[in-house]
C-alpha positions as CSV (number, residue, x, y, z in Angstrom):
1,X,153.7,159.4,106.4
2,X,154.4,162.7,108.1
3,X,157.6,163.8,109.5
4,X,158.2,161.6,112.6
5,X,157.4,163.8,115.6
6,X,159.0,163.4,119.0
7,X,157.2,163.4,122.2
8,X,159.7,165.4,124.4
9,X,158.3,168.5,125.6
10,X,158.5,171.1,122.9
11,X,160.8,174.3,123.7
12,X,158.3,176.9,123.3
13,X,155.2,177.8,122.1
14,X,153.2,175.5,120.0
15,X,149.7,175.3,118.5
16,X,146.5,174.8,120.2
17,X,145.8,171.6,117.7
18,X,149.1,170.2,118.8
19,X,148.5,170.8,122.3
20,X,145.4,168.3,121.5
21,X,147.4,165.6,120.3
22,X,149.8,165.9,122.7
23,X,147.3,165.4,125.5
24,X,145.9,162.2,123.9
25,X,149.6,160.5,123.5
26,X,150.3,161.7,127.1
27,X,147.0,160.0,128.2
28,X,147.8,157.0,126.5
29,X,144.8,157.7,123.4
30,X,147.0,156.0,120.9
31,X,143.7,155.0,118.9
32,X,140.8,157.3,117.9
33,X,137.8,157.1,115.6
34,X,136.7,160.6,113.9
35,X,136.0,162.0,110.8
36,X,137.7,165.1,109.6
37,X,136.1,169.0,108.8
38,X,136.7,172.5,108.6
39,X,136.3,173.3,112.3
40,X,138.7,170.2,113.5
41,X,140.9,170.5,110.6
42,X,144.3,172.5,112.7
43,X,143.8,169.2,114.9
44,X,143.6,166.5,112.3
45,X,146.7,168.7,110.1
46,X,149.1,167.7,113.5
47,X,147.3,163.8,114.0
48,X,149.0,163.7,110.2
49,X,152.4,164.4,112.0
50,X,152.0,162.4,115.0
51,X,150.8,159.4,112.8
52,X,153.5,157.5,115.1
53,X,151.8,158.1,118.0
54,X,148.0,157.7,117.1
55,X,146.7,155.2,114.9
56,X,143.2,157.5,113.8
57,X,140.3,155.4,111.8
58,X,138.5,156.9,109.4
59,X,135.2,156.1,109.9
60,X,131.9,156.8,107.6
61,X,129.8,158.3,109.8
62,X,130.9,159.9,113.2
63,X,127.7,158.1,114.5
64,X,130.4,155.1,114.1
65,X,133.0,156.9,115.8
66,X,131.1,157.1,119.2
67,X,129.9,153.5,118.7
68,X,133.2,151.8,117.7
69,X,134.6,154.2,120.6
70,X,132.0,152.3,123.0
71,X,133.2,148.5,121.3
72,X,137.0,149.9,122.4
73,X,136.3,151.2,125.8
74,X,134.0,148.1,126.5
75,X,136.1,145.5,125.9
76,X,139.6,147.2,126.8
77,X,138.2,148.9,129.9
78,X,139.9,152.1,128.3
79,X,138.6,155.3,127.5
80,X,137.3,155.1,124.1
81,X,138.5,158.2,121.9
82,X,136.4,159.7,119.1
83,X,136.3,162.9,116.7
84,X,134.2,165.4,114.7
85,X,133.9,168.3,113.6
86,X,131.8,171.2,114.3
87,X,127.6,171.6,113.2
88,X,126.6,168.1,111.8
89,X,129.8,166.7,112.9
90,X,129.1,167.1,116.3
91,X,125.4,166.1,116.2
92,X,126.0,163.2,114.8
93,X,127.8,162.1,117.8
94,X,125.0,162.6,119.7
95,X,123.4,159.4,120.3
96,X,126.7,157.3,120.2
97,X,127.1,159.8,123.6
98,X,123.6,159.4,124.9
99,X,124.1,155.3,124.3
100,X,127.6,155.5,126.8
101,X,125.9,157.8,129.2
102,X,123.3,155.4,129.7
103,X,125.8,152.7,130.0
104,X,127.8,153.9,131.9
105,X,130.8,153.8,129.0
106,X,133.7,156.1,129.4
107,X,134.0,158.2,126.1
108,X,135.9,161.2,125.6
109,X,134.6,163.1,122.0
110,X,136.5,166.0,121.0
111,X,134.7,168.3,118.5
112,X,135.9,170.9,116.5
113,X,133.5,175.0,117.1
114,X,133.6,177.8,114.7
115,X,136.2,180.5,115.9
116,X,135.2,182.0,119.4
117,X,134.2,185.8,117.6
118,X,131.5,184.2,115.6
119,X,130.0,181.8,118.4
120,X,126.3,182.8,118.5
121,X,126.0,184.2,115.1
122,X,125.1,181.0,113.3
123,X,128.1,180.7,111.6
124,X,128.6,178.2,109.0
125,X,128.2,174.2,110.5
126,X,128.2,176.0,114.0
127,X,125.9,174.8,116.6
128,X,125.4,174.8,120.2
129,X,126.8,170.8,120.7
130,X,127.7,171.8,124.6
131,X,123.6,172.9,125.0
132,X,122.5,169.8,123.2
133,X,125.0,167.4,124.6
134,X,124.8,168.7,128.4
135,X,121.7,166.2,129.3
136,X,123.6,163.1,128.0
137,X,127.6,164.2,129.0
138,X,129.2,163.2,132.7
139,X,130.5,166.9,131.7
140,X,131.3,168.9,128.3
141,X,133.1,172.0,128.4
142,X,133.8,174.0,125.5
143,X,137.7,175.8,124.6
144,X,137.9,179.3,123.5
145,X,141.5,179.5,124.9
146,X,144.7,177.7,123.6
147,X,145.8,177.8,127.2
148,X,142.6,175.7,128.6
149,X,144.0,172.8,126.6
150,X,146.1,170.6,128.4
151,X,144.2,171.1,131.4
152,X,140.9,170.6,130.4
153,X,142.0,167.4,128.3
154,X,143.0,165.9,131.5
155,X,139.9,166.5,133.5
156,X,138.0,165.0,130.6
157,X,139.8,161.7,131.2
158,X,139.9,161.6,134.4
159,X,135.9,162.8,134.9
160,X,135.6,159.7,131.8
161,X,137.3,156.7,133.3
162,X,136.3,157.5,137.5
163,X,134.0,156.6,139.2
164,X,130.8,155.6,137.8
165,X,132.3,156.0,134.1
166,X,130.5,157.8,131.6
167,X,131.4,160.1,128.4
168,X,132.5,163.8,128.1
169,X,132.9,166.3,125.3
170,X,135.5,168.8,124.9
171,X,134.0,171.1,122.0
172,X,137.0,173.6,121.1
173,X,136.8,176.7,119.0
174,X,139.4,177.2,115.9
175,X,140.8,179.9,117.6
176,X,142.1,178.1,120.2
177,X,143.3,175.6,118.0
178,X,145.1,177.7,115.9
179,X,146.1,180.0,119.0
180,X,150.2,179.4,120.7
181,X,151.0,178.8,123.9
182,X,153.6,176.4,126.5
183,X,152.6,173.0,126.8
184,X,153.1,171.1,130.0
185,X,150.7,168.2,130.5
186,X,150.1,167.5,134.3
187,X,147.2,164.2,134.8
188,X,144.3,164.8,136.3
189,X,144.1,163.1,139.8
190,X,141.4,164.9,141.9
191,X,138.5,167.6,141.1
192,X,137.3,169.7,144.2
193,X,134.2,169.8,144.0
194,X,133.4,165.9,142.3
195,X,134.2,162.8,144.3
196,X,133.7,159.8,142.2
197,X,133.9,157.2,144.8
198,X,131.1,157.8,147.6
199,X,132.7,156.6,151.4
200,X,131.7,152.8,152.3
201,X,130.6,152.7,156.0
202,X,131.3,150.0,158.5
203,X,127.8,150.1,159.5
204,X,126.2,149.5,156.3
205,X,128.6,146.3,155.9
206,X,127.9,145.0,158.6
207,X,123.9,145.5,158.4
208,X,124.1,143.7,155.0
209,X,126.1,140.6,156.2
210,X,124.1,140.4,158.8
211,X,121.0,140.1,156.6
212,X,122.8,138.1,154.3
213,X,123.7,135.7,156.9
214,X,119.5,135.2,158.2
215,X,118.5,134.7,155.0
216,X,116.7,131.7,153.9
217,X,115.8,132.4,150.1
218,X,118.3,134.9,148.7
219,X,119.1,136.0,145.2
220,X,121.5,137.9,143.4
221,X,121.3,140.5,140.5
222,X,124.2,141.8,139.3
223,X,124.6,144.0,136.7
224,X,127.8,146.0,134.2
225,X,129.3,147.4,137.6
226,X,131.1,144.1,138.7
227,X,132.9,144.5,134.9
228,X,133.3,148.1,135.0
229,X,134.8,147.7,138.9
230,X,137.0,145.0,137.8
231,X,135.2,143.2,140.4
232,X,135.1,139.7,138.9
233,X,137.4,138.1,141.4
234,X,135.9,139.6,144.5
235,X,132.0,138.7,143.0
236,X,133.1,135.0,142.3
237,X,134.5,135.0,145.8
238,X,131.4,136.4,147.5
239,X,128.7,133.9,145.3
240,X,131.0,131.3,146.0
241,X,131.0,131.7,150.1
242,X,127.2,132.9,149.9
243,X,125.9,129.9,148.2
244,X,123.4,132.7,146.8
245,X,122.1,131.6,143.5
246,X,122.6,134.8,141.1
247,X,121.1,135.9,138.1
248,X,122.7,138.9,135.7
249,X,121.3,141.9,133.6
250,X,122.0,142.0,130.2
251,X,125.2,144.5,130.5
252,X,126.2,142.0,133.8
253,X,126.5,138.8,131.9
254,X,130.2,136.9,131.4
255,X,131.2,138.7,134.7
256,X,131.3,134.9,136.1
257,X,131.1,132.3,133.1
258,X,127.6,131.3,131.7
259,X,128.4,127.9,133.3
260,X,128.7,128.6,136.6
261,X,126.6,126.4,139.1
262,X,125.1,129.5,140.9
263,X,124.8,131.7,137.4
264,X,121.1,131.2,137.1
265,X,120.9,133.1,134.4
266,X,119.2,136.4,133.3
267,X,116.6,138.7,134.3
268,X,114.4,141.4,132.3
269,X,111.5,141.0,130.1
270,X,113.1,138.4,128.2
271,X,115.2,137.0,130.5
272,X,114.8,133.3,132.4
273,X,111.9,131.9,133.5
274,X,113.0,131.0,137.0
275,X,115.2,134.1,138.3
276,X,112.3,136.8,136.8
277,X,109.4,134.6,138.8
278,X,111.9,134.1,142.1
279,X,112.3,137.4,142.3
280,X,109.1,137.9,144.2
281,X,109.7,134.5,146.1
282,X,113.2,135.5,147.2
283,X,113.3,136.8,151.0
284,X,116.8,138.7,150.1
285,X,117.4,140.5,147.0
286,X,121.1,141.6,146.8
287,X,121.0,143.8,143.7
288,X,125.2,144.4,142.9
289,X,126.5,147.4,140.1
290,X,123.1,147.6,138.7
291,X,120.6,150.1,138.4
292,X,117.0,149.0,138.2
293,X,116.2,149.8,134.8
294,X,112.3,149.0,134.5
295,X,113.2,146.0,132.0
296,X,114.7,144.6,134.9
297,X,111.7,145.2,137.1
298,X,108.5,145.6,135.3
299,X,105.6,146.7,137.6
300,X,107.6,148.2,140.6
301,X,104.5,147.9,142.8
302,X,104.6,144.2,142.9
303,X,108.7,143.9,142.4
304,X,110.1,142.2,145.1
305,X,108.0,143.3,147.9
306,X,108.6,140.7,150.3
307,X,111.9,140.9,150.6
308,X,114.8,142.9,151.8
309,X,116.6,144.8,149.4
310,X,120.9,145.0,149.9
311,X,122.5,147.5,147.3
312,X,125.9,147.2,146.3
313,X,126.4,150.5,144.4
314,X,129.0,153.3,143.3
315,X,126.1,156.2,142.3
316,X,124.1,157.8,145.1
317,X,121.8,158.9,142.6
318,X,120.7,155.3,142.2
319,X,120.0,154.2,145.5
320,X,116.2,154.4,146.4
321,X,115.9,156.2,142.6
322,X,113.0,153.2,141.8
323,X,113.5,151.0,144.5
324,X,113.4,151.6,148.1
325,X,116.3,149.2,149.9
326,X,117.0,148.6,153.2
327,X,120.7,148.5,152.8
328,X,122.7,150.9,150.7
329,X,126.8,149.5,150.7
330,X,128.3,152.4,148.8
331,X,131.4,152.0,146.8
332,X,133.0,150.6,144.0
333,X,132.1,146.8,144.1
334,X,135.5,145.3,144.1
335,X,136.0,147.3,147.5
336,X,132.8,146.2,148.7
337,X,132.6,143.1,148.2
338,X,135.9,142.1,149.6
339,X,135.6,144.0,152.7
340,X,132.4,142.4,153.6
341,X,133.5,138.4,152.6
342,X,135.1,137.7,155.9
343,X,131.8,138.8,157.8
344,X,130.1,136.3,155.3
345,X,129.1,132.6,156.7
346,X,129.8,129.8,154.0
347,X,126.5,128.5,153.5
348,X,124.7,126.8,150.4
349,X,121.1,126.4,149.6
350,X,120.0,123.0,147.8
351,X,116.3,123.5,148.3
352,X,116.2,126.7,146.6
353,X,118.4,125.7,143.8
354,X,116.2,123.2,143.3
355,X,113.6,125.4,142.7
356,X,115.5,127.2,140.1
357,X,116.4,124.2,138.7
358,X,112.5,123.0,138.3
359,X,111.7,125.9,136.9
360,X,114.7,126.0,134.4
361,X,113.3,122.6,133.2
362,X,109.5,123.9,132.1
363,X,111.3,126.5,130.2
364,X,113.5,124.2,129.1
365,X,110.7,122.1,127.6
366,X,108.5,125.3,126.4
367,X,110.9,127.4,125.2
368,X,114.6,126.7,124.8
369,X,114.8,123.1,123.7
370,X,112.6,124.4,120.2
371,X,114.6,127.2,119.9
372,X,118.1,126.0,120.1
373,X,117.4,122.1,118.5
374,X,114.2,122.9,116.1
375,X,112.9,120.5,114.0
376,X,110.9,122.4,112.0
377,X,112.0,123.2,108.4
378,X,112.5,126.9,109.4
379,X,116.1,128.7,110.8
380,X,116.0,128.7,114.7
381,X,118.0,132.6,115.8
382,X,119.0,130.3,118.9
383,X,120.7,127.7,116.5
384,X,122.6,130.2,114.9
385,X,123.9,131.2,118.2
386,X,124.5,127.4,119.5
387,X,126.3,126.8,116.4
388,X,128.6,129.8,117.0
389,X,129.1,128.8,120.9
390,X,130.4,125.0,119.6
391,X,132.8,127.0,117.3
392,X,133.9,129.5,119.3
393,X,134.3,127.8,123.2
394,X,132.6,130.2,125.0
395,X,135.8,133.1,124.5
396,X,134.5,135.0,121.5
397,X,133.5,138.2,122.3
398,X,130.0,138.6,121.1
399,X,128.4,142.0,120.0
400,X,125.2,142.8,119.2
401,X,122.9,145.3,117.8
402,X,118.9,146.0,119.2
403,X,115.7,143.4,118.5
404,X,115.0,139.9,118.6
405,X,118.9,138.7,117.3
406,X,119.7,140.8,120.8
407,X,117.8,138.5,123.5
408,X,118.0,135.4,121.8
409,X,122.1,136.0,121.9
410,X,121.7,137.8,125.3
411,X,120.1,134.6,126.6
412,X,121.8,131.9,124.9
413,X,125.6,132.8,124.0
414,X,128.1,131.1,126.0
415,X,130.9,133.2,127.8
416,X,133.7,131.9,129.7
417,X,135.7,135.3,130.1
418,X,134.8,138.2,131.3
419,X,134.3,141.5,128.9
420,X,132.5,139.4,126.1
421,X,128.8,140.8,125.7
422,X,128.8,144.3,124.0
423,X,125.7,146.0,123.7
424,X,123.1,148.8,123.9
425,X,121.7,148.0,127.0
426,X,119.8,151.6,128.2
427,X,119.3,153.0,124.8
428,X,118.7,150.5,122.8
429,X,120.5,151.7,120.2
430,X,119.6,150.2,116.4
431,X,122.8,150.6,114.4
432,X,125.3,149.8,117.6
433,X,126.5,146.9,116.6
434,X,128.5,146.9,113.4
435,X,130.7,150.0,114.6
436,X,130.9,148.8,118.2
437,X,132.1,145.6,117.2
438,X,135.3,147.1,114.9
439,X,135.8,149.2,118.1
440,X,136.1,145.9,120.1
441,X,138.3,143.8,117.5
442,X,140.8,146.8,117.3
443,X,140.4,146.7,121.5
444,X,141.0,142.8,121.6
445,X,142.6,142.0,118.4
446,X,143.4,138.8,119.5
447,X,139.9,137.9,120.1
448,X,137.2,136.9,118.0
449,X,134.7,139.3,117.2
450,X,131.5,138.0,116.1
451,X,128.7,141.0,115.5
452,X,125.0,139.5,115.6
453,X,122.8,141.6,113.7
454,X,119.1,141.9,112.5
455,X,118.4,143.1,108.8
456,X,117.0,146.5,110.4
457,X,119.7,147.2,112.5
458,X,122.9,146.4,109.8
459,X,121.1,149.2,107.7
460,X,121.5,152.1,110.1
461,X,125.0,152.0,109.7
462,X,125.7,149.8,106.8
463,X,128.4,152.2,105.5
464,X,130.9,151.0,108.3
465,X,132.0,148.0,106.6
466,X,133.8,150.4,104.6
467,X,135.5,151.3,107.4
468,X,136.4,147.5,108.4
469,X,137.4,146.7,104.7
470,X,140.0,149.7,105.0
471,X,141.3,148.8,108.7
472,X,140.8,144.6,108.0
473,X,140.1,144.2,111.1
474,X,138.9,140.8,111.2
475,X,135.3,141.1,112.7
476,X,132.6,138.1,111.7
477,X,129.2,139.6,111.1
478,X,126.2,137.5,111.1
479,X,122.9,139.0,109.7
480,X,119.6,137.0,110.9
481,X,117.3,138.0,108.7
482,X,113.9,137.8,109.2
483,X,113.2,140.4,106.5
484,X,110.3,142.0,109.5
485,X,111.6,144.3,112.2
486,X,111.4,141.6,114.5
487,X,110.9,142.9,117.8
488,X,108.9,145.6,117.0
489,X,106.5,142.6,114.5
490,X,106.1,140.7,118.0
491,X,104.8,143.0,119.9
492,X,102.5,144.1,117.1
493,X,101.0,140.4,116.8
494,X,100.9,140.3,120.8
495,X,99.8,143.5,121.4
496,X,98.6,145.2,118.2
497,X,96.0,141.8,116.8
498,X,98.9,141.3,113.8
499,X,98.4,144.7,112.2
500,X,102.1,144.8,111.2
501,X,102.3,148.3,110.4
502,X,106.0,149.6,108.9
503,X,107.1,146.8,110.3
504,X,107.8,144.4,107.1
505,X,111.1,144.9,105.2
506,X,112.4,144.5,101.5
507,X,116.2,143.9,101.5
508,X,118.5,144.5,99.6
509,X,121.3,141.6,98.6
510,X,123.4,141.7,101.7
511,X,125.7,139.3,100.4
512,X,126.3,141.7,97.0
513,X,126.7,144.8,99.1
514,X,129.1,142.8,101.6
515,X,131.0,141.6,98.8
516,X,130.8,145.7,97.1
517,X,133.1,146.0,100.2
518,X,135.5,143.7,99.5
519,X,134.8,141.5,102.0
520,X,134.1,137.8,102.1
521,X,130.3,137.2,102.0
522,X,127.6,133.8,101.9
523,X,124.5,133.2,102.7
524,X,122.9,130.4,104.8
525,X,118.7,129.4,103.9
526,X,119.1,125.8,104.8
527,X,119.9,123.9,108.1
528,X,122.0,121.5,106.5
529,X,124.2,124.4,105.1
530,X,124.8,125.8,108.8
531,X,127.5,124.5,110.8
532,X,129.9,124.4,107.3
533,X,129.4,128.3,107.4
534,X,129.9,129.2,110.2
535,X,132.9,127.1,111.1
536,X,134.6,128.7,107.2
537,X,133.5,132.6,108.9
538,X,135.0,131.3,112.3
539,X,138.0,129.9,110.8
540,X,138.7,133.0,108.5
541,X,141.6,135.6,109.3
542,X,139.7,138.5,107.3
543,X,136.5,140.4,108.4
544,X,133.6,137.8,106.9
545,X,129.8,138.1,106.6
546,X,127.3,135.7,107.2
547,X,123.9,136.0,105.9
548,X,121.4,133.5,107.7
549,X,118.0,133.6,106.8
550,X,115.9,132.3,109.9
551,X,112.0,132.3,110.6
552,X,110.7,135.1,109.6
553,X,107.8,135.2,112.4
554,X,109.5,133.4,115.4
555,X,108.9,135.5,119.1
556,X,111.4,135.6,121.3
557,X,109.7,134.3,124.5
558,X,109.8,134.1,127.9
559,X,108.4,137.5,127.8
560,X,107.2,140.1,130.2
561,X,104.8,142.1,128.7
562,X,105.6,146.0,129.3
563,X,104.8,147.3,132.5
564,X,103.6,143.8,133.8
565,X,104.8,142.3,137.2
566,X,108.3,139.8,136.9
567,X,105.7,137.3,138.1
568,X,103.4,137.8,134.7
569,X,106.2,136.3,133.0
570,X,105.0,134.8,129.9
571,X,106.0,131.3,128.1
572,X,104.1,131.6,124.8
């Protein structure tokens, strides 16, 4: 350990790099993920003395940093913190970035730049990371003065964590690191020019409650910005009063518990049967914190057309961006949503439930009940999650990478608290998940973290169970292995007449390289073996990887096929 440091103002000059650190413990960053380098070195020298203050993880890959950042900020509702260096460093960063812009995850990523007199000369490990990172930042700024620091720090956290959240990058040269200067350290509480939270109107309200009140057939979607806006009491509140039956998006769900009598589960290409086809039934579609990403809508020239359109949302840019609405109620939800409850008649609709309900039962018979209680010889993906929901009670946080493994626990994990469903939702980020979900045990530790993984996806960034051996953080990691790319092998027999091409893997011994790590490994081919393993993983107080060897050509159905209509919704 380094010479404790205290946090009283210094007297004086100091450093550039410990203006840095100083700004992070003011802000509350007391955990960051990063990896160390020439250009971020003066920084990392004073983390060494503040190693009271800031617990940094070394991670294997800065890739990892920005991911296990998201895992943090996701399940904390913090701004996740992460680190690299200049050149490569930096790059490598990129699409953790691009993943939280999409997702609206507040990130700050503070890279190290080659001194300011050889910016533009292609300097050793220099490159432009505020050019490349512009399209996929809230903002990035870069530091060629020691006195920017403390200011520009503060902006970055403040831009991060308001209004619709999203990541920034503060990229600053070694100059300025190395440069003195007074440090004061004022938060940032307003920007001129950037207003984060767009005015609510009375008349807007009003319109939507009064449409809300006529309707006959209404359905919610709501999406990550209930979780994000904190919003989960006001959104129970107003589903509750509605009676409207509502259905989630993949980054919406556990924002009201999976049991809930009006959750009627998910929508999207893989989502439920009955929500996806009601869609174009419903006379009132009250889309809340989401965005219409075309997964959600397929063909938008047949989505919901016969019905008016209410949009609860925080973003102008998302209003009318691939759906035209009648209503826009701008805001954060939690404000929203409360102000218009007492305009709100208590009403309930039995006749429409029932038609979810109808519909729940055909995919119920076609789909689910083979999936989550097969009797075929062959490892179910949806068993493997069932067994996990009986051992966990609905409160483990589940985190998952991209593929199959995704939608099948996307559509059948069980979640009785709110923050428990981490993934890439926008991106679709292979490689998210192992990272993302160390990020989330250190952000929960008393949680369980369980990581569901494909074979594909575990590879991209394999190294990181280095990274969980060295902090123990105790996250379960189950690998269903299908030794294909799964998702990719689906839409290749749907769409592509079974021409698998690149699709079919050779893996290595995941178990072996698990156990290379130090960490407790097994491996599951039989159903009878099951429910033993996962309740030893579940029961274990050290990070633990389970190895479960499922069907190796099972689709993941229902399924809209790309750029089809919600209505083309497929069984089998």
């Amino acid at each position: 350990m380094g010479a404790k440091t205290t946090l009283q103002n210094p007297k004086g000059p100091i450093s550039g790099a410990e203006a840095v650190v100083r700004s992070l413990v003011a802000e509350g960053a007391d955990l960051i993920y990063g990896y160390p380098g020439g250009a971020i070195m003066p920084v990392y020298d004073e983390l060494y003395k503040f190693q009271d203050h800031i617990n940094h993880v070394l991670v294997r890959h800065e890739q990892g940093a920005a991911h296990a950042a998201q895992g943090f900020a996701r399940v904390s509702g913090q701004v996740g913190v992460c680190m690299a260096t200049s050149g490569p460093g930096a790059t490598n960063l990129v699409t953790g970035i691009a993943d939280a812009m999409i997702d609206s995850t507040p990130l700050v990523c503070i890279t190290g730049q080659v001194p300011s007199h050889l910016l533009g000369s292609d300097a050793f490990q220099e490159t432009d990371i505020i050019g490349i990172s512009t399209p996929v930042t809230k903002w990035s700024y870069q530091i060629t003065r020691v006195e920017e620091i403390p200011e520009i720090i503060a902006k970055a956290f403040y831009i991060a964590r308001s209004g619709r959240p999203g990541p920034v990058l503060v990229d600053i040269t070694k100059d300025a690191q190395f440069g003195t200067s007074d440090f004061s350290y004022t938060p940032c509480t307003k920007i001129r020019s950037y207003k984060p939270v767009p005015e609510t109107k009375e008349n807007d309200l009003a319109q939507a409650a009064k449409l809300i009140n006529a309707a006959k057939n209404p359905l919610i979607v709501w999406g990550q910005g209930v979780i994000l806006g904190e919003a989960e009491e006001e959104f129970r509140a107003f589903v509750e009063k509605s009676g409207v039956p509502a259905a989630w998006t993949i980054l919406g769900v556990s924002a009201i518990e999976t049991s809930h009598p009006l959750n009627v589960g998910m929508v999207g290409m893989h989502g439920n049967y009955a929500p996806n086809l009601l869609t174009n039934e419903c006379d009132l579609l009250l889309a809340i914190g989401m965005r219409f990403d075309d997964r959600v809508t397929g063909d938008l020239s047949t989505y919901a057309k016969q019905a008016k359109i209410i949009h609860f949302e925080i973003d102008p840019a998302e209003v009318n961006k691939n759906v035209e609405v009648d209503v826009a109620v701008m805001g954060n939800v939690k404000h929203t949503l409360k102000a218009i409850l007492p305009h709100l008649q208590i009403k309930t609709y039995p006749n429409w439930l029932k038609r979810f309900k109808e519909l729940d039962s055909i995919e119920f018979d076609k789909v689910i009940d083979d999936e989550i209680n097969p009797t075929k010889p062959g490892l179910t993906m949806g068993e493997v999650i069932k067994t996990i929901n009986a051992n966990s009670g609905g409160e483990a946080v589940i985190v998952t990478d991209v593929g199959q493994h995704q939608m099948i626990a996307c559509r059948y994990a069980e979640f009785s608290q709110s923050k428990s469903n981490i993934t890439s939702g926008g991106l679709g980020t292979m490689g998210f998940a192992l990272p993302a979900a160390l990020g989330a045990k250190m952000g929960a530790p008393e949680r369980e973290v369980v990581a569901v993984i494909g074979g594909g996806g575990f590879q991209m960034n394999i190294q990181e169970l280095g990274t969980i051996f060295q902090t123990q953080a105790a996250v379960k990691i189950v690998i269903l292995n299908n030794d294909f790319l799964g998702m990719v092998r689906q839409w290749q027999q749907l769409f592509f007449d079974k021409r698998y091409a690149s699709t079919e893997m050779v893996n290595p011994d995941f178990v072996k390289i698990a156990e290379g790590y130090f960490i407790d490994a097994k491996r599951v081919t039989e159903r009878k073996e099951m429910t033993a393993a996962v309740v030893e993983m579940m029961k274990s107080d050290r990070p633990y990887l389970l190895e479960v060897c499922v069907e190796k050509e099972n689709n993941v159905f229902p399924m809209i096929p790309s750029g089809a209509s919600v209505s083309d919704i497929r069984l089998e």
